[in-house]
N, C-alpha and C positions, 0 to 999 in steps of 0.2 A: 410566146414572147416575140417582138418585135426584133428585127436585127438591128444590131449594137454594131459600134466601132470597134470595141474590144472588151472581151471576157475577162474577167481578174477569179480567176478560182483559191478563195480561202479572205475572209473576212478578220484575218490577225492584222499586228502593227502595218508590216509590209505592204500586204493585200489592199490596205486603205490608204495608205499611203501613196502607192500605184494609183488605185482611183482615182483621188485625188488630185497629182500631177499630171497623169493622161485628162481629166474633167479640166483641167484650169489650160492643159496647151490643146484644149477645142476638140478634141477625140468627145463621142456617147461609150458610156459605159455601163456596163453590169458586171452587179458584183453579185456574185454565189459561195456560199455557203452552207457545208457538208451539213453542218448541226442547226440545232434552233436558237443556240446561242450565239454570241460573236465573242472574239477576241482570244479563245484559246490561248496558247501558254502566256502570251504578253500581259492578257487579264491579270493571272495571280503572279506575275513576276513582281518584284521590285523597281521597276519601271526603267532604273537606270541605262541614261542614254550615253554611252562614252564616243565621243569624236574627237579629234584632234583642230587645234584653232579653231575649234567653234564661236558664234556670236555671242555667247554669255563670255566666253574666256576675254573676247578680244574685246568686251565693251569695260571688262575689270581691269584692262591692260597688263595682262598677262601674257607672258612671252610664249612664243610657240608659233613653229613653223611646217612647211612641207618635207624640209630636210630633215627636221628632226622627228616626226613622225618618221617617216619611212627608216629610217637611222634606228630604229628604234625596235621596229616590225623584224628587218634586216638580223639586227645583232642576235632575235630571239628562234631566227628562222633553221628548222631542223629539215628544210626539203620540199616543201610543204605549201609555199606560198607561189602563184601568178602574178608575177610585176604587173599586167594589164589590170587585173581585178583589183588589186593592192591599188595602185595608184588611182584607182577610181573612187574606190574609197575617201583616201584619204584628200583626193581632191575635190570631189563633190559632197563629201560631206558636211560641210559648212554650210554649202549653197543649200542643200538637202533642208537643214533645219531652218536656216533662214526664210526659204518656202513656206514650211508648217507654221509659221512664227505669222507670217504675212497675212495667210489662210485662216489664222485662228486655229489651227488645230493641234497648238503645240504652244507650251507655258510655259516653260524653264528655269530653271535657277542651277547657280554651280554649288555643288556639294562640298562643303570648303572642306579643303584639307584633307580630301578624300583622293590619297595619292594612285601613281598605275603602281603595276603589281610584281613588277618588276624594277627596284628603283637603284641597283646596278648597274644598268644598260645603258648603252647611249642615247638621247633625245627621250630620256623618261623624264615625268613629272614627277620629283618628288612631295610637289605642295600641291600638287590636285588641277584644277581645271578642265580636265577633258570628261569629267562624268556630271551630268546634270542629272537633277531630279522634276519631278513634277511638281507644278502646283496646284492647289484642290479645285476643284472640280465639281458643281451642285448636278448631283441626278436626275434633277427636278427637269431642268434643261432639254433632257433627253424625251420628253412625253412619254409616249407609249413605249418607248425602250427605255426605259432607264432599269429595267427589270430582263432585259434580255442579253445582260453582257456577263459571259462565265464569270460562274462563281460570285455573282455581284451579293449575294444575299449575307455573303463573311465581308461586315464592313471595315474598310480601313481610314477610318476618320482623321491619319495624320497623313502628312509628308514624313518624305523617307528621313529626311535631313532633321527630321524631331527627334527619332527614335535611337537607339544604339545603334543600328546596322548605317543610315546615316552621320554618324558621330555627334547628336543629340542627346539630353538628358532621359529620354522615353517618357516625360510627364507635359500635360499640356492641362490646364487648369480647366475644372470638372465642369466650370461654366461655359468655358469655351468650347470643353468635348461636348458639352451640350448640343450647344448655340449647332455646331457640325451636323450632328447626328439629328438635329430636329431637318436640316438645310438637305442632311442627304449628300455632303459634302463627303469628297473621296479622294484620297492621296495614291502614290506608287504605280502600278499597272494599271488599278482603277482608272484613274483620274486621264492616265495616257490615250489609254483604250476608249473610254467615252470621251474624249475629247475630239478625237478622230473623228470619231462615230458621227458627234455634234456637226463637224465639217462635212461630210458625208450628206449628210443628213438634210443637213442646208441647203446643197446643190440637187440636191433630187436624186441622190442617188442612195436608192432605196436595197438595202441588202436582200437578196433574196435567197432566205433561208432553208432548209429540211432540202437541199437538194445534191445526189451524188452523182459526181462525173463518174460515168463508165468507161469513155472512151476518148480522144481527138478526133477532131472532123480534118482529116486530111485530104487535098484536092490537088493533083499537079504539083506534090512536094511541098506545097504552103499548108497551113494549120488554118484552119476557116472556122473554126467553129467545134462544141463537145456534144458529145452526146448522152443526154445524162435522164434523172430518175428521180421522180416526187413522188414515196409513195409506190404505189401502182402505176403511176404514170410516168409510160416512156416517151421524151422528144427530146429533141436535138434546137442547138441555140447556136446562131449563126454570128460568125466578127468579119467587118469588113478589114479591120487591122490586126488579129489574132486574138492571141490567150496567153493571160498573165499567171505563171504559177505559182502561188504563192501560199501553198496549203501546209507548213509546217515541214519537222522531221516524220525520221521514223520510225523513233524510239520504242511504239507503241506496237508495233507489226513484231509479231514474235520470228518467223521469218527473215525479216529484212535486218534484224537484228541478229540472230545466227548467223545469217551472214556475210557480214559487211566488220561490224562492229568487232574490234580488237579486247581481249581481256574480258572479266567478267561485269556484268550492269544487272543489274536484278532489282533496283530498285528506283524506277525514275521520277523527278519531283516534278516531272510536268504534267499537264491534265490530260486523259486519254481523247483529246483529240487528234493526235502525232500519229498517225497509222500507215503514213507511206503513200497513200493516195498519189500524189506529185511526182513521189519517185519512179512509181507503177507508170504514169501515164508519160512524162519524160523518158524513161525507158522503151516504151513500145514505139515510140516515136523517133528512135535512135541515138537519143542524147548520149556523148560521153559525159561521165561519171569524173567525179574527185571528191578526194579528204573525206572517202567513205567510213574511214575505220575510226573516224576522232565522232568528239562529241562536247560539248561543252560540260563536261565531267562537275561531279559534286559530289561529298562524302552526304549522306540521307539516314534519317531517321524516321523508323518507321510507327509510327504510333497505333496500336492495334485498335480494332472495329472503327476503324476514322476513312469508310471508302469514300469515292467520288460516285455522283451519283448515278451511275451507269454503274456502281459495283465493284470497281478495279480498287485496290488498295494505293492509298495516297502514302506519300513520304513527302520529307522535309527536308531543306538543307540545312545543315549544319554549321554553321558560323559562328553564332558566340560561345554556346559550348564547351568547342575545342580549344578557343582562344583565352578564357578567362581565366583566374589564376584556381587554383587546387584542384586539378581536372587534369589528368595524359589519354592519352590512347595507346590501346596497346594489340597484340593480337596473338593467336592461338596459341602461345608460347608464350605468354606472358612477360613480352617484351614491346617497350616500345622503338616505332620503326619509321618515324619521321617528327618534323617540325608540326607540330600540331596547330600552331598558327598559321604558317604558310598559305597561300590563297588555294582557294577548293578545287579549283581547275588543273592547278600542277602537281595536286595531291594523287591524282589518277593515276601517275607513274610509281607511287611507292604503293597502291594498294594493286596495283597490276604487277608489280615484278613477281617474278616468274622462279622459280628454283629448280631446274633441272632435275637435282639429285632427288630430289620426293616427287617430281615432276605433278607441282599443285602450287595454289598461288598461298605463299604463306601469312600473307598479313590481311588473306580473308576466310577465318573471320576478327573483324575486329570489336573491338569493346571502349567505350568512353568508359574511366573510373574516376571515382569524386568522391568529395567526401563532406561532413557535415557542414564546414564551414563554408559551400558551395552553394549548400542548398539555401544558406542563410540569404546570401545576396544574390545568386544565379539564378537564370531560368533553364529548365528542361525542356525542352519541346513546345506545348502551349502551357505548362505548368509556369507560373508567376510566383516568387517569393511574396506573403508567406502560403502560399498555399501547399497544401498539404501533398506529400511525394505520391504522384500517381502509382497505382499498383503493379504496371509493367516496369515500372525499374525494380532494378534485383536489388536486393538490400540485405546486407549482413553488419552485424556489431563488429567484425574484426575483418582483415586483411583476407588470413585465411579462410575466412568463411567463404567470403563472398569468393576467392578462387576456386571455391570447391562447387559455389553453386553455379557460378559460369562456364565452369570445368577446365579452367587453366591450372596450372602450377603454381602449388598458394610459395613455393619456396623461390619461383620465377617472379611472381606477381609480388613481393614481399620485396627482393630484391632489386626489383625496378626503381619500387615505390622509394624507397631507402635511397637510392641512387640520386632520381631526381630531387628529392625533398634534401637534399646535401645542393643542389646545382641551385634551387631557389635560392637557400640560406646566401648563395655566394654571391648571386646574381646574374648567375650565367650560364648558360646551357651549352659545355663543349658537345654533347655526342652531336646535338642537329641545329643547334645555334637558336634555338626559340628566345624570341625578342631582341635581336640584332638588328630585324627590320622595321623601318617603320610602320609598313603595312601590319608587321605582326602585332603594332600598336594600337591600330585601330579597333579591332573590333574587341580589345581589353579591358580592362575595366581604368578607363587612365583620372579617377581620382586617386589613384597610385600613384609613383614615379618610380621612372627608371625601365629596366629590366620587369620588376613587380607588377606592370601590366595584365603581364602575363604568366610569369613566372610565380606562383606558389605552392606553400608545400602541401601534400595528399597524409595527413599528418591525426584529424578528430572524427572518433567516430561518432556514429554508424557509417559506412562506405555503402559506394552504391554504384552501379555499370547497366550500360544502355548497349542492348549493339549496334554498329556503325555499320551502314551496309555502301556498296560504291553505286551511287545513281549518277543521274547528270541534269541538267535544266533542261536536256535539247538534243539530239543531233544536229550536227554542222556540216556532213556532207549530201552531195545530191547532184542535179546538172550542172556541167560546166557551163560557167558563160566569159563572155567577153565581155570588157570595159564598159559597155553599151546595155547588160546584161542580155544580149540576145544568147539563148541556149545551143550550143554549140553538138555538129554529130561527131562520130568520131573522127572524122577526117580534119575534123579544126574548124568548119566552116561553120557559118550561123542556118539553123534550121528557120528556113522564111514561118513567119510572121509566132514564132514562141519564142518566149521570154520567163524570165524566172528571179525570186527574191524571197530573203530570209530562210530559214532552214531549210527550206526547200529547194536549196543550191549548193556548191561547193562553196563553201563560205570565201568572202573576199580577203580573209585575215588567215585562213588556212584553219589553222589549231590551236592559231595561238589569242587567248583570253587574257588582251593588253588591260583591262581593267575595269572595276566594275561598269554593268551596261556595255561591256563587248561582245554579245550577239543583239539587241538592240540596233548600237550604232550604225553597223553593215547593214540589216536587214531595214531599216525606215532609210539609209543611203540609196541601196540597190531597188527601191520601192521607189524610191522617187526617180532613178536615172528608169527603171525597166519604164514607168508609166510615160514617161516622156518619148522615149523611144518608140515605143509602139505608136504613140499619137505622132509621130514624125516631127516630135520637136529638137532631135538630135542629132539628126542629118545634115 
């Protein structure tokens, strides 16, 4: 291959996003990618983009500012965050989408009513505006890729903002899911991921797939170039202005996960392309490290013989669920031990805490229980009411039974149940405050009112329990960078000509998941500032 201005290694949101902005401020690039697919985890995410005063916000005239952003980050911050990073964020990320928007490679809409996740705090949203969704997207578009973007083959024919995780009805008229599905037409990560692609695509810049980095080309302390692996085939690929890294976490690396990663994770909902690659080669390269021990946390569901196609076993997140009414979670003691609505990210601290005295984590393992009235209107996993209860959920006629086949304390598990079905009747949940918030509203079933969101009692049988296991979407830490995203040694300084974005850095927001689409936001940010930078449009 030809020598390039700049390398971008990893073909996710970030990775294109880089291209992209380094290809538009006059930098040649190449873009490489590990797999023969594109788009890893952003593929099957939910696509949500959250930023702060974004251009869908400010063209709704919606209020929000720079202060109140950072006001916001600030109130939530346990230690954890770089004012430089943070404010780059939150300052370029306007600019950032407003790029994609220009470019075509970004479609937008605001997901009304879709508050942050924290609406306590200072400078929080509690009527929404900072998380966008996608708009659909024909595959058709794509020629010969439209079949090369992970997981594209699991169609998703709506927008996020149709379905319940959206705050949509989840029905779209059988004509229209038609009219979609003949078009090829694709909502959520879909729709994101090829749409990129589309801009990509258009400028000549051709992904060039099946290929692993082995190594950096380092010359005189600068970064020149990798040297990598087709196959059988060894060469090396040279950049007059570096290498972008932007190849995911490292969720996936069992290694890098022993030991980095805080508390137990055994079950992550992102695609096994997360292997640490970026971290490996950042590392050998000198980078200092941050916010290695977080992760973008999610309680997961694991649905059995459903692997990814390399084999690894897939999980799910858990959102509605936990959230709808006649359903707690509880854990090996047949107690429950948090706000079961709560957002999935902040859940990670009650399935982590720690107990000393039996020195084990007590509230894993845990178990969703439910009961018939659940199954009437709820979904489980990919089971759809009315469809019949898959045979991995546990099922018993009584309380007791099913504690004895899960092996809790049917007199713990009896007791629970008892407890809370008195806090529905009242409408209020003193031990962990479920449905106080409004977020805990959202993903309820809100043809209710009130508290009854989410709040109902575990009361007809037959009863039935799934277990909960702690995954995450992601890891969030990796090289440090600066405002500029140049990756940083340990001495503080920027390592000449590397750069880095999206999981594959210490995240710009630290740990903390301002709401939905908050690993998104930073990572298509730091995507457009890293690509710029390298093309020396930021100097």
């Amino acid at each position: 291959m030809e020598k390039t201005d700049l390398i971008i290694l990893g073909c996710g949101a970030s990775g294109m996003v880089a291209a992209l902005s380094a290809h538009e401020a006059g930098a040649s690039v190449t873009l490489v990618e590990r797999f023969d697919k594109v788009g890893g985890t952003a593929a099957i995410s939910g696509g949500v983009i959250w930023v702060p005063n974004n251009p869908r916000q400010q063209a709704a005239g919606m209020s929000d500012s720079r202060d109140e952003a950072l006001a916001y980050f600030k109130s939530l911050d346990h230690g954890d965050l770089v004012d430089e990073t943070l404010e780059a964020f939150v300052d370029k990320g306007p600019e950032a989408l407003s790029f994609l928007e220009d470019a075509g490679a970004l479609a937008v809409s605001l997901l009304d009513g879709y508050p942050d996740y924290y609406m306590d705090r200072p400078g929080a949203k509690p009527e929404g505006g900072r998380a966008l969704d996608h708009d659909l997207f024909a595959l058709g578009d794509l020629g010969e890729w439209a079949d090369r973007i992970y997981a594209i083959e699991e169609p998703k024919p709506m927008m996020l903002r149709e379905t319940p995780l959206g705050g949509g009805s989840g029905v779209v008229e059988p004509e229209e899911l038609g009219r979609r599905m003949q078009n090829q037409e694709r909502g959520f990560g879909q729709a994101m991921v090829a749409r990129l692609l589309k801009a990509c695509l258009d400028r000549g810049i051709i992904p060039q797939t099946g290929i692993e980095t082995k190594r950096l080309i380092i010359e005189d302390g600068r970064v020149t170039g990798v040297a990598a692996q087709r196959g059988s085939e060894a060469f090396e690929l040279r950049a007059n202005q570096g290498v972008v890294i932007a190849t995911g976490g490292f969720e996936w690396d069992e290694d890098a996960r022993q030991t980095f990663l805080k508390g137990p994770m055994d079950a992550p909902a992102s695609p096994p392309t997360a292997r640490g690659e970026g971290l490996a080669l950042a590392m050998k390269a000198g980078a200092k490290l941050g916010n290695m021990t977080n992760g973008w946390w999610a309680p997961t569901l694991v649905i059995p013989d459903t692997p990814w196609e390399t084999g690894e076993q897939r999980a799910n997140p858990v959102l509605i669920e936990r959230t709808v009414p006649h359903s707690i979670m509880v854990n090996g003691a047949g107690k429950r031990f948090c706000n079961e609505a709560a957002n999935y990210s902040a859940l990670a601290g009650a399935f982590h805490a720690f107990d000393p005295q039996t020195y084990d984590y007590p509230n894993l393992p845990a178990w969703l229980i439910f009961d018939a009235q659940y199954v009437e209107r709820y979904p489980i996993g990919t089971r759809l009411p009315p469809q019949p209860v898959p045979d991995w959920v546990t099922r018993a006629d009584t309380l007791e039974g099913l504690a004895e086949a899960i092996g809790v304390s049917a007199q713990a598990l009896s007791g629970t149940v008892t407890r809370f079905n008195g806090h529905a009747a009242s409408g209020e949940d003193p031990d962990f405050g479920r449905g106080t918030s409004a977020y805990d509203h959202f993903y309820g079933d809100r043809s209710r009112e009130g508290t009854a969101v989410t709040l109902g009692a575990i009361e007809t049988g037959p009863f039935y329990a799934v277990e909960i296991k702690m995954g995450l979407l992601g890891t969030n830490g990796g090289a440090r960078t600066d405002g500029a995203a140049r990756v940083l040694d340990h001495d503080g300084e920027a390592i000449p000509g590397l750069y880095g974005a999206g999981n594959a850095i210490a995240c710009p927001t630290g740990g903390i998941y301002a709401g939905a689409g908050g690993t998104l936001g930073p990572a298509l940010t730091f995507g457009y500032i890293a690509g710029r930078t390298a093309a020396g449009a930021n100097r």
